[in-house]
C-alpha positions in Angstrom: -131.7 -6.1 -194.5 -132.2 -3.1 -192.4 -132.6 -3.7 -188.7 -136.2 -3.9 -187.3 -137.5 -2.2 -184.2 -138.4 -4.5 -181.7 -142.2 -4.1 -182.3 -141.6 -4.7 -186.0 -139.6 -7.6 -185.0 -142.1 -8.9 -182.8 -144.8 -8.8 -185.7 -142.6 -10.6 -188.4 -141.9 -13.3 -185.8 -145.7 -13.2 -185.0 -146.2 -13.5 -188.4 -144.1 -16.4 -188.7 -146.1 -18.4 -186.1 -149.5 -17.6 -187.4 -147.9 -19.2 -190.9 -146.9 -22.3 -189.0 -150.1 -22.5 -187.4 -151.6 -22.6 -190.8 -150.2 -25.4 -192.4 -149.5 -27.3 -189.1 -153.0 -29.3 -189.8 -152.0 -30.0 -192.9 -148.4 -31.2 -191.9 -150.0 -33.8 -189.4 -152.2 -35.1 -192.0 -149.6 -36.0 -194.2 -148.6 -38.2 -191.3 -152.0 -39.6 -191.2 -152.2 -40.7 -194.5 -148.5 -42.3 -195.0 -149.4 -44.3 -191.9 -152.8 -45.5 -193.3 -150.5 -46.8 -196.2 -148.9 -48.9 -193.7 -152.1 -50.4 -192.0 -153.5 -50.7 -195.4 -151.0 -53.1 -196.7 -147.3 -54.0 -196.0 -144.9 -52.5 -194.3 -143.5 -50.3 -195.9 -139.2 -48.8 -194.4 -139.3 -45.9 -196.5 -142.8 -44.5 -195.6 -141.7 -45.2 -191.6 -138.7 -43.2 -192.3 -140.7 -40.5 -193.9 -143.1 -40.3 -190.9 -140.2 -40.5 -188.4 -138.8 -37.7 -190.3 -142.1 -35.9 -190.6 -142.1 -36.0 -186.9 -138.9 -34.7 -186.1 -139.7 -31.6 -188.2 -142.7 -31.2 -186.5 -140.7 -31.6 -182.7 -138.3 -29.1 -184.0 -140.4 -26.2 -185.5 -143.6 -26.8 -182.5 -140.8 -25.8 -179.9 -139.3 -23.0 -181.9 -142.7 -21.7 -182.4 -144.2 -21.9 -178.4 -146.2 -25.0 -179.4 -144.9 -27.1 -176.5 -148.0 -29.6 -176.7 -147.2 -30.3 -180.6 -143.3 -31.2 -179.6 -144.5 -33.4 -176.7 -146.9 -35.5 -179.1 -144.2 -35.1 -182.1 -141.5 -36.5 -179.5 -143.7 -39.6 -178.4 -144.0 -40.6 -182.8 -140.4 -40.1 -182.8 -139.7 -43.1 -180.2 -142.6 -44.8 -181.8 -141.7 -44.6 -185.3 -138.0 -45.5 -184.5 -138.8 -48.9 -182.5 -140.8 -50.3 -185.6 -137.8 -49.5 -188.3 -136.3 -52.7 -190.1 -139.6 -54.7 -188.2 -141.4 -56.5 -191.3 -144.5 -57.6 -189.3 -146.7 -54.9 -187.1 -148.4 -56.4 -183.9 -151.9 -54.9 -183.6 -151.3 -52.9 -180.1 -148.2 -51.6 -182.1 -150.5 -50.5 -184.4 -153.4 -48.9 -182.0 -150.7 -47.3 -180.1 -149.3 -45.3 -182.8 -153.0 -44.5 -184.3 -153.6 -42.9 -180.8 -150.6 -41.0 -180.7 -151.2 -39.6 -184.2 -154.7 -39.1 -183.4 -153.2 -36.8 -180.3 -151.0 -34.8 -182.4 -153.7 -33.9 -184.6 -155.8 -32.5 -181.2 -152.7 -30.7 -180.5 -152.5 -29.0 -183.9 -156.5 -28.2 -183.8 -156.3 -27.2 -180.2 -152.7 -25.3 -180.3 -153.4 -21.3 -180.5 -149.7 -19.0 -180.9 -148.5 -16.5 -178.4 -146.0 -14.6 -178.7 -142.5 -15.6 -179.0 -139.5 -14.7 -176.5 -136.5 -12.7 -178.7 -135.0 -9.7 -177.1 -132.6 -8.0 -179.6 -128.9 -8.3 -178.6 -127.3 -4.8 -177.3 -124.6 -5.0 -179.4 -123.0 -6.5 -183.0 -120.9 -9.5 -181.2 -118.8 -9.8 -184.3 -114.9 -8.5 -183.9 -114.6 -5.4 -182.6 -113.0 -2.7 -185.4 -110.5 0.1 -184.7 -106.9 0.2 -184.7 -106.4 1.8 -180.8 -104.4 -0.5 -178.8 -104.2 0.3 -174.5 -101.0 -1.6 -173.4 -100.5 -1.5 -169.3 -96.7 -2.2 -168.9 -95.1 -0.3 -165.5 -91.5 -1.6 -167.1 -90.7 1.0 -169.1 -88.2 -0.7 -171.3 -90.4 -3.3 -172.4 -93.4 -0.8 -172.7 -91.4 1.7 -175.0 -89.9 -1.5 -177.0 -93.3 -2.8 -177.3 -95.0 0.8 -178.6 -92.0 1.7 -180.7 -92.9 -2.0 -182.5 -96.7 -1.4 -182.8 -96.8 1.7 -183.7 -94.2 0.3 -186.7 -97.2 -2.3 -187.4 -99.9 1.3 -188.0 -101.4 0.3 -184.5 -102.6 3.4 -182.5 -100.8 2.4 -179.7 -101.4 4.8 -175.6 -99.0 3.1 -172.9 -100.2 3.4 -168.8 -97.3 2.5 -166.5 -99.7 2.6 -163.6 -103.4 1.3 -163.2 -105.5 3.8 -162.4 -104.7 6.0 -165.3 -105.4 2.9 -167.3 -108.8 2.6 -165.9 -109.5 5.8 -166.2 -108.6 5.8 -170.2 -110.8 3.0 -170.9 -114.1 4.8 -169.1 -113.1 8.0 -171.2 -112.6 5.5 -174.2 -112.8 2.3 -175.2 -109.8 0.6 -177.1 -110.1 -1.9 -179.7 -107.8 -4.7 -177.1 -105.5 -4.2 -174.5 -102.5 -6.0 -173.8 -102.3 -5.7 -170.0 -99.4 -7.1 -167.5 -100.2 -9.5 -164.9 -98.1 -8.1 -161.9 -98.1 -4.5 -161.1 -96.7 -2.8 -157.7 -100.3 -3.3 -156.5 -100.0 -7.5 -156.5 -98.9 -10.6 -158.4 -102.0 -10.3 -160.4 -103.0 -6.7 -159.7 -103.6 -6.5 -164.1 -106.1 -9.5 -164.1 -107.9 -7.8 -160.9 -108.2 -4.8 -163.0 -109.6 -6.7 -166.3 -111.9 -8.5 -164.2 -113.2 -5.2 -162.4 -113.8 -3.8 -165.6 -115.4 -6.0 -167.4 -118.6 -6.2 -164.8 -119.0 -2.1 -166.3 -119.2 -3.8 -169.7 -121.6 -5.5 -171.9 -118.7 -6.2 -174.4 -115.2 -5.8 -173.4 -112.4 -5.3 -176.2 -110.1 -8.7 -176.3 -107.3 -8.5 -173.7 -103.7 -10.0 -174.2 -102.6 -10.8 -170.7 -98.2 -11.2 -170.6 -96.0 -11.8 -167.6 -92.9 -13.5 -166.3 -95.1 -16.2 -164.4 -95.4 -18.8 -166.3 -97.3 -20.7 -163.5 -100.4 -22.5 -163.7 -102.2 -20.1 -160.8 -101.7 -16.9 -163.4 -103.0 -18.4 -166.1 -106.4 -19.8 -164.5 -106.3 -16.5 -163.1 -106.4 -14.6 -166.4 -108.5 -17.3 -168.0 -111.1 -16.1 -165.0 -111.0 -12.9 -165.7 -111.7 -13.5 -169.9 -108.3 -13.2 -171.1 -108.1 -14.0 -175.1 -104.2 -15.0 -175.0 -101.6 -14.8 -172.4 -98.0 -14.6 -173.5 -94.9 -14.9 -171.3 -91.8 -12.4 -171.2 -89.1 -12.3 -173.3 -92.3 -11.6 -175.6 -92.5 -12.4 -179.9 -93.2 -9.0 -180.7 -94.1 -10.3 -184.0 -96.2 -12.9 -183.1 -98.1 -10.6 -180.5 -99.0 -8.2 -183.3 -100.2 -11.1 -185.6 -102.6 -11.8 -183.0 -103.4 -8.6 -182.2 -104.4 -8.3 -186.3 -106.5 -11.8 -185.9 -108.8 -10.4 -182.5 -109.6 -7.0 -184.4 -110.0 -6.0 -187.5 -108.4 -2.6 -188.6 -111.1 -2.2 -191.7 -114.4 -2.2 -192.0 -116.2 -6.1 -191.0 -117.8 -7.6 -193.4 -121.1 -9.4 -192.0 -120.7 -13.3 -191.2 -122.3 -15.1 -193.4 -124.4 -18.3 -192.3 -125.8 -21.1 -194.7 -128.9 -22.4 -193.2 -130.2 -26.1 -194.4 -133.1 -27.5 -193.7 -136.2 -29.0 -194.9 -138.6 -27.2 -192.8 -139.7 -23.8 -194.7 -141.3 -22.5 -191.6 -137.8 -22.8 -189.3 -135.7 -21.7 -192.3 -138.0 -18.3 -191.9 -137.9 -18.1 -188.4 -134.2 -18.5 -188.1 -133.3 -16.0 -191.2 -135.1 -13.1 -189.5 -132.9 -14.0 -186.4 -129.7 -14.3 -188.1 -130.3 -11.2 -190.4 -131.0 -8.9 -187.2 -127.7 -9.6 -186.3 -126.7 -7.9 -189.2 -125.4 -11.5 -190.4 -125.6 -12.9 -194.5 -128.2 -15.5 -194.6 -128.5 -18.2 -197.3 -131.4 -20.3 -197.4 -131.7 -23.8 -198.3 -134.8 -26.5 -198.1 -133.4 -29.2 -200.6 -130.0 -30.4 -199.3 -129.1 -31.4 -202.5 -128.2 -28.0 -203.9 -126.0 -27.2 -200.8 -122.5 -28.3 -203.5 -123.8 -25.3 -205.7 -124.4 -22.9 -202.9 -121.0 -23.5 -201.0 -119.3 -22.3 -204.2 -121.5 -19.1 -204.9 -122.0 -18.0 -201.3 -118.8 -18.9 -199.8 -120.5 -19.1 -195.8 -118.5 -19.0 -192.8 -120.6 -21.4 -190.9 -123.1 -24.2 -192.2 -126.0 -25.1 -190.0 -127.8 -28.8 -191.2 -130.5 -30.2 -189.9 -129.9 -33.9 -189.5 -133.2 -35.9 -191.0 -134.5 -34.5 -194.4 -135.5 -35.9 -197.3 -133.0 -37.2 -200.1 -130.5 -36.5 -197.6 -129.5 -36.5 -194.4 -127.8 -33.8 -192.7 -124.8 -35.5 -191.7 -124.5 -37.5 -195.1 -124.6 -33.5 -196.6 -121.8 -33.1 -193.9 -119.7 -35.9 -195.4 -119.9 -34.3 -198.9 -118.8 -30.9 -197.3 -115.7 -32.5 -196.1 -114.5 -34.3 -199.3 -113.6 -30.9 -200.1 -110.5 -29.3 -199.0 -111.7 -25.6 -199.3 -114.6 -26.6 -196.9 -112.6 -28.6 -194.5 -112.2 -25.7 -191.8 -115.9 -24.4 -192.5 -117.6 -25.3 -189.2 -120.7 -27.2 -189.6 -123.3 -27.0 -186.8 -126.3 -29.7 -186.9 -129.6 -28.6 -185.3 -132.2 -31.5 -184.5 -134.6 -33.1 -182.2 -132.6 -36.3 -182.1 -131.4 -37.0 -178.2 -130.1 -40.2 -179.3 -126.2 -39.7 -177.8 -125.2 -42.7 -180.7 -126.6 -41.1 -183.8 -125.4 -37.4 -182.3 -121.7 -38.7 -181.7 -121.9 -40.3 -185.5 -123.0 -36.9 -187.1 -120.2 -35.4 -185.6 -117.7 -38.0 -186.8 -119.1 -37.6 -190.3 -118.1 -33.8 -190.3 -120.0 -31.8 -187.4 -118.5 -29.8 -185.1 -121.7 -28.8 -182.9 -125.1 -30.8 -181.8 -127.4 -28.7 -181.2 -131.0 -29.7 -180.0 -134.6 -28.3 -181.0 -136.0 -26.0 -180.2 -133.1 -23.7 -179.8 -134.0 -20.0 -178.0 -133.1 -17.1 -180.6 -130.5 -15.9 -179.0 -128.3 -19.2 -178.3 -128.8 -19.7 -182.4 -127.1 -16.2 -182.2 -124.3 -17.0 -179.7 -123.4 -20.1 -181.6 -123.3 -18.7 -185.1 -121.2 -15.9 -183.5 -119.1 -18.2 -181.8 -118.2 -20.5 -185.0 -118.3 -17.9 -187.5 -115.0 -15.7 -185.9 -113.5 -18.9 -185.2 -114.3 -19.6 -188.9 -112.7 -16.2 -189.9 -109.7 -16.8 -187.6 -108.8 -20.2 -189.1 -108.9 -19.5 -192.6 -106.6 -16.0 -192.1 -104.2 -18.7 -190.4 -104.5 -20.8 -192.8 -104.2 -18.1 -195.4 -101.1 -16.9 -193.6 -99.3 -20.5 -194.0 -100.2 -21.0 -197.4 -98.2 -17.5 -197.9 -95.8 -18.6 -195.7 -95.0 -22.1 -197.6 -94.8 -20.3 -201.2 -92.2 -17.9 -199.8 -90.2 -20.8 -198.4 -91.0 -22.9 -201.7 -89.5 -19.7 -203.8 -87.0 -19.1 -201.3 -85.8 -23.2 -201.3 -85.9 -23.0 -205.4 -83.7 -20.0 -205.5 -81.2 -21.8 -202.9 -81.2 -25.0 -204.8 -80.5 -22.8 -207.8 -77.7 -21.3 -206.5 -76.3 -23.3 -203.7 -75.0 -26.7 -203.1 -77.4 -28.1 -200.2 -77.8 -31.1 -198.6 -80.0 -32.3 -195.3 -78.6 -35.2 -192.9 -79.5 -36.6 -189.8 -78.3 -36.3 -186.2 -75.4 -38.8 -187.1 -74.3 -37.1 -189.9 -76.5 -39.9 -192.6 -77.1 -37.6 -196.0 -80.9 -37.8 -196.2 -81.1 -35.4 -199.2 -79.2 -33.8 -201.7 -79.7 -31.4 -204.8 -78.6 -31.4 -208.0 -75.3 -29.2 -207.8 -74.6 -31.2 -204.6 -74.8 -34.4 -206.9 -73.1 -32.5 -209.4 -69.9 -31.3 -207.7 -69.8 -34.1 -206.0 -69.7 -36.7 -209.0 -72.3 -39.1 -207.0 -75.7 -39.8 -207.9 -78.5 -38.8 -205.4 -79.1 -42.6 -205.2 -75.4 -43.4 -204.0 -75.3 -40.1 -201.7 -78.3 -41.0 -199.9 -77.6 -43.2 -196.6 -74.5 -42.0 -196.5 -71.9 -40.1 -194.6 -70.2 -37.0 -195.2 -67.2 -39.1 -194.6 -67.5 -40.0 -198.0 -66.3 -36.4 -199.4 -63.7 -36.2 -196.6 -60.6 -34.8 -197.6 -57.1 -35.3 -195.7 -56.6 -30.7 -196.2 -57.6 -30.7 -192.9 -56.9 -32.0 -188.9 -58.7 -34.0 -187.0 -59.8 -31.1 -184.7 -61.5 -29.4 -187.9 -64.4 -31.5 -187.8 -64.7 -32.2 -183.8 -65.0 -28.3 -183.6 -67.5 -28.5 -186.5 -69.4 -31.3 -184.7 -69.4 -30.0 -181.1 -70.8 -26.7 -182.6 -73.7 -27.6 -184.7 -74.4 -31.0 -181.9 -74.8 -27.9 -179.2 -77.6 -26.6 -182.0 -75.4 -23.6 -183.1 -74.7 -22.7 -186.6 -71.1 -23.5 -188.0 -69.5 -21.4 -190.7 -66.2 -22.5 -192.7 -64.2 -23.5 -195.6 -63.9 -27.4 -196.4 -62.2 -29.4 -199.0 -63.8 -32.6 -200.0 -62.9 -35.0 -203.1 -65.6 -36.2 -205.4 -66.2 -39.5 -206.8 -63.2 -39.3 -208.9 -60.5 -38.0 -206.4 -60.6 -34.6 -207.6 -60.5 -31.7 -204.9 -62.9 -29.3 -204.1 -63.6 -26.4 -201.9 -66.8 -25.3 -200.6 -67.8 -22.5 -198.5 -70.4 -23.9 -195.7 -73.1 -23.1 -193.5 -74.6 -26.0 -191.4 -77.7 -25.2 -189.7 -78.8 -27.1 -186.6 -83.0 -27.6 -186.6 -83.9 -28.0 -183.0 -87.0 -29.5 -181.5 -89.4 -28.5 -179.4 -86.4 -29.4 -176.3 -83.7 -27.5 -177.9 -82.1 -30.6 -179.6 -81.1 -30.8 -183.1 -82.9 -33.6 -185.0 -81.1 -32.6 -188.5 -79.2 -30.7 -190.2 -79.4 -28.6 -193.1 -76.2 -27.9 -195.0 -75.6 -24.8 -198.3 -72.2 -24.4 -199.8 -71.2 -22.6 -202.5 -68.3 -23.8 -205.2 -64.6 -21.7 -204.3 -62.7 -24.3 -205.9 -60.9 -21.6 -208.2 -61.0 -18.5 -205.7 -59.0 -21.2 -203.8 -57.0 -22.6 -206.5 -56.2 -19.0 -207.7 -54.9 -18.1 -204.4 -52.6 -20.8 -204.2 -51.1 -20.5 -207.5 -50.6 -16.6 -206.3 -49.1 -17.6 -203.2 -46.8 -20.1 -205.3 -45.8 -17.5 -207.7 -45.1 -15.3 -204.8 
């Protein structure tokens, strides 16, 4: 959809509240005659619930719309409505009451006349900023060169400042896609954030910044979270890692639009909030029977769902709870929008899948903000995700080729095997079953001294890697000789926590050499 001037804009939306005003008589009347149903005869749950819900539409869309009146009355049926669920008998004031207050919201309706509607356009597409020109403010001109020979390696466009003020000046003359800025400069301890946080009051969208220092102190990082910092790294940087996230704040080719899935009953909102999503330049996908959401998921494929909670067949949080049963949707945030101020039944939609409450009405622009918001966070977690799912089927491929070729085993801290493969099992003459729970012990050989393996255990214990040549015996008392390589994996304190052990058969290499030596 091509983008709208502001006075054409302003006429679809008026548009859109003169069709609201239209059927908004008829809307109450529907109410009307369900609840004469109910004073006709017996109560009836499933014609309260479709009033209550009726109401809450109406609560929603009157605010959206201007019609302030029509959300006040629609409220006061709400809290009505809900205090005679699950009752089987109605007192008469019960009754009179919510006669009045239906008889209100229909003078509303009659009386209500539209004006126009508050939207003012956003300046500027909030979605990731494109490009591929990086502004990195380093005065250490080690790490600076180290850091633009590795970007540049990575196709960024990469311009280095060792001193602020030529770094200012750059980004008034032009704009990079981020910057990854230093926190200390000759100028103070956090002279870099100052800067940031200068600049950023000159503009309406600042690119991403990546703040990195030696302070790993609480008072720097507040200090950069002030001044809008996306990341903040400490020194000796993961150059590797810092260009990953450089690749996840912009995108080198061309955006594609977020795309938003929009559920809800009410024809009118779904109208209203389409034109607002679609001048942002966003995909919209329109939905007013939940029950096809399943179908849509797979053909539209949105970055963000938006439910409304009470609609008919469905609710939007039981729609939630279908979402979630599948894994492909499990990082998909779901936003619900509704008139329902109840804290209970808002903390139970989000248990059932939700990741934002939103009420009604909701201003144009904060239904922009939060689409935004969750739809790069959207993006972001399924390129991680994406990332790792590479990431594993390398290791899988790389695990299947070691098991292929190399004897490999994985203990714990006290040396108890905890696996083995099948050339380990092999070589050894042990089943897996009789290896595991075991110690290497078991293989030990008497080729070699006691100091052999208190060197090999202080080495790895200290988390380094040990390299050598070991003779074992197998089950049957034969010899063999393995090269090895036992690889400490640490924890998050420096501490190994196991051990990962590959070998590879020498037995005749060795053997050869010692009939050689004999023969010698």
């Amino acid at each position: 959809m091509a983008s709208l001037s502001q006075s054409d804009l302003d006429k679809k939306l008026a548009s859109l509240q003169a069709d609201f005003k239209r059927t908004l008589p008829d809307k109450v009347i529907d109410i009307e005659k369900r609840w004469e149903t109910v004073l006709a005869g017996e109560v009836d749950d499933s014609v309260i619930e479709d009033c209550h819900r009726m109401a809450h539409t109406l609560a929603g869309s009157g605010g959206t719309f201007g019609a302030v009146t029509i959300t006040t009355a629609s409220r006061e049926l709400i809290h009505a409505f809900k205090s005679i669920t699950n009752v089987r008998k109605l007192s008469p004031d019960i009754k009179s009451i919510i006669s009045a207050l239906i008889s209100r919201l229909k003078s509303a309706a009659n009386d209500w006349q539209p004006s126009k509607i508050p939207f003012f356009k956003p300046l500027e597409n909030k979605a990731k900023r494109t490009g591929n020109l990086i502004y990195i403010a380093e005065d250490d001109e080690l790490l600076a060169e180290d850091l633009l020979t590795h970007l540049e390696h990575e196709n960024f466009d990469v311009k280095n400042f060792s001193n602020l003020d030529d770094f200012v000046t750059a980004v008034y003359q032009e704009t990079p896609s981020a910057v990854v800025m230093d926190v200390m400069f000759n100028e103070g301890n956090i002279a870099g954030v100052d800067s940031i946080a200068k600049l950023k009051n000159d503009f309406n969208n600042f690119p991403p910044v990546i703040f990195i220092s030696a302070r790993k102190d609480i008072e720097a990082r507040l200090a950069a979270a002030k001044a809008g910092a996306q990341r903040y790294f400490t020194k000796p940087l993961n150059k590797t890692k810092l260009s990953q996230t450089l690749d996840g704040l912009i995108d080198r080719s061309e955006i594609k639009p977020y795309r938003v899935l929009l559920v809800d009953d009410d024809i009118s909102l779904l109208n209203y909030y389409e034109t607002i999503l679609l001048e942002a330049d966003m995909e919209v996908l329109t939905l007013s029977d939940p029950m096809d959401t399943l179908d849509a998921l797979e053909e539209f494929k949105p970055d963000v769902i938006v439910l409304d909670v009470y609609m008919p067949k469905c609710s939007g949080p039981e729609v939630a709870q279908v979402i979630r049963q599948d894994d492909r949707w499990a990082m998909t945030p779901i936003m619900f929008l509704s008139v329902e101020t109840d804290l209970d039944i808002q903390l139970q939609s989000m248990d059932l899948g939700g990741e934002t409450f939103m009420l009604k009405p909701i201003t144009a622009n904060h239904l922009l903000d939060a689409a935004t918001t969750k739809a790069k966070k959207s993006r972001w977690s399924h390129r991680i995700n994406n990332d790792l799912k590479v990431a594993l089927r390398e290791s899988d491929f790389q695990l299947v080729t070691s098991n292929q070729h190399d004897i490999v085993s994985t203990t714990d801290v006290s040396g108890r095997i905890l696996s083995a493969n099948d050339k380990f099992c092999e070589i050894s003459g042990y089943s897996r079953e009789e290896l595991i729970g075991q110690n290497h012990r078991l293989l030990k050989s008497k080729k070699h001294p006691d100091s052999f393996y208190t060197n090999m255990w202080n080495t790895i214990s200290s988390g380094e890697v040990w390299h050598g040549t070991i003779c074992n015996y197998n089950k049957s008392g034969e010899e063999y000789w393995v090269e090895s390589t036992i690889v400490p994996f640490l924890d998050e304190k420096g501490k190994p926590y196991k051990y990962v052990s590959a070998r590879t058969d020498v037995t005749r290499i060795i053997q050869n050499a010692e009939r050689l030596e004999r023969s010698q």
